[in-house]
C-alpha positions, 0 to 999 in steps of 0.5 A, spaced: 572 528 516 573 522 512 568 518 509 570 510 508 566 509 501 567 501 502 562 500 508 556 504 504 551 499 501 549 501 494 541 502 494 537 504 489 533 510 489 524 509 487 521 516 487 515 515 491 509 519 494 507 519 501 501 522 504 504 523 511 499 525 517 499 531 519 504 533 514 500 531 508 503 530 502 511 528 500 515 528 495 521 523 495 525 516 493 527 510 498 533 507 498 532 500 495 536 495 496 539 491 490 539 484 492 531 481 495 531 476 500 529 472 495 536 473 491 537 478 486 533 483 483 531 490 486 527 491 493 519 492 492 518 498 496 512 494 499 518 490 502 520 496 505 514 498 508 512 492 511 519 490 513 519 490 521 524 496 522 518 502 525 522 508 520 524 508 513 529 513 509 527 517 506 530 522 500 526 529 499 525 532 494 523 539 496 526 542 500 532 537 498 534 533 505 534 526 508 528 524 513 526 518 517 519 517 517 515 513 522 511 507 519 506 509 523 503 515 521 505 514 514 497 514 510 499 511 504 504 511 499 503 511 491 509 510 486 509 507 478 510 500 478 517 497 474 515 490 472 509 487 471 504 485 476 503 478 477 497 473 474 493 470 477 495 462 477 499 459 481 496 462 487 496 468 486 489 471 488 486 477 484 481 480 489 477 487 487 476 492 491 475 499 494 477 502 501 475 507 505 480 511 509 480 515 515 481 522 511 474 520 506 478 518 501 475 512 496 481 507 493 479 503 488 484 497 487 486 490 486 490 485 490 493 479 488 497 475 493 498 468 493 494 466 498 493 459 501 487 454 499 481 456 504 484 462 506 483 466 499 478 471 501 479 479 502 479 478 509 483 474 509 488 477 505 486 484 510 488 480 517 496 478 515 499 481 521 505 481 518 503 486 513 502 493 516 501 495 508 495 492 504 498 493 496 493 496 491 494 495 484 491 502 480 487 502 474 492 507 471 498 502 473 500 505 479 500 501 486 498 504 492 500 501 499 496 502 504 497 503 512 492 498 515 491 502 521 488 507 517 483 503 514 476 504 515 473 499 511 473 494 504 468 492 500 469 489 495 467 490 488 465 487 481 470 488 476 467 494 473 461 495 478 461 500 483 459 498 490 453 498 494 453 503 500 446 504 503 442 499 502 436 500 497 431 505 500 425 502 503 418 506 504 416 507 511 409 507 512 406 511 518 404 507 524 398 510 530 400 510 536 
């Protein structure tokens, strides 16, 4: 079979971990393009994911093969970040947090979006329909994308103070009936 090289659109490859339901974990690369929407420059693989397209290409690397996995029962997706995150300041947004999935994993992380003036709140950030991925920026400097239909809930966290799950316990005298 003859194989015409000048129709193949150069990508670049990303090594990605992927947390898969049922399958589990997923080593592997995704195809990112070389030009963004926005010009030149190495496509986000928050981009990927949040792009309307229901599966995404996959590299595997055990065993070695090519997948297609649907963006719906990808739980999350975890790869080191090559630039460095934005700042916050020309609407950039830095909000804290720690999210609780449906496998009972706790993700503490940082978003940073740009979010409009009296739209800047987690919220707000967790409610952008057109993002099926929330992205977390990680403490060891990692990002960590998260499918929004695995999420239970988000709480939001002081920087360095641990989140409040049961409310402060409350003594309860005995009554007569």
């Amino acid at each position: 079979m003859h194989h015409n090289h000048r129709y193949m659109i150069p990508k670049a490859l990303r090594q990605v971990t992927l947390w898969v339901h049922p399958e589990g974990r997923v080593i592997g690369s995704l195809f990112l393009s070389f030009h963004t929407k926005n010009g030149p420059g190495v496509e986000d693989p928050c981009a990927v994911l949040n792009e309307a397209a229901p599966f995404l290409v996959l590299q595997r690397t055990a065993p070695e093969e090519l997948r297609f996995y649907n963006k719906r029962a990808i739980v999350r997706v975890e790869y080191l970040e090559e630039e460095t995150p934005l700042e916050e300041g020309a609407g950039i947004k830095t909000l804290h947090c720690q999210v609780s999935l449906m496998d009972g994993s706790l993700i503490d992380g940082v978003v940073r979006y740009p979010l409009p003036p009296n739209h800047e709140r987690l919220y707000d950030y967790l409610n952008l329909s057109k993002e099926q991925f929330a992205k977390l920026y990680l403490v060891d400097g990692s990002i960590c994308l998260v499918n929004k239909a695995y999420i239970v809930c988000v709480s939001h966290l002081q920087h360095g103070v641990e989140p409040r799950w049961l409310p402060e316990a409350v003594e309860i005298s005995e009554t007569s009936a």
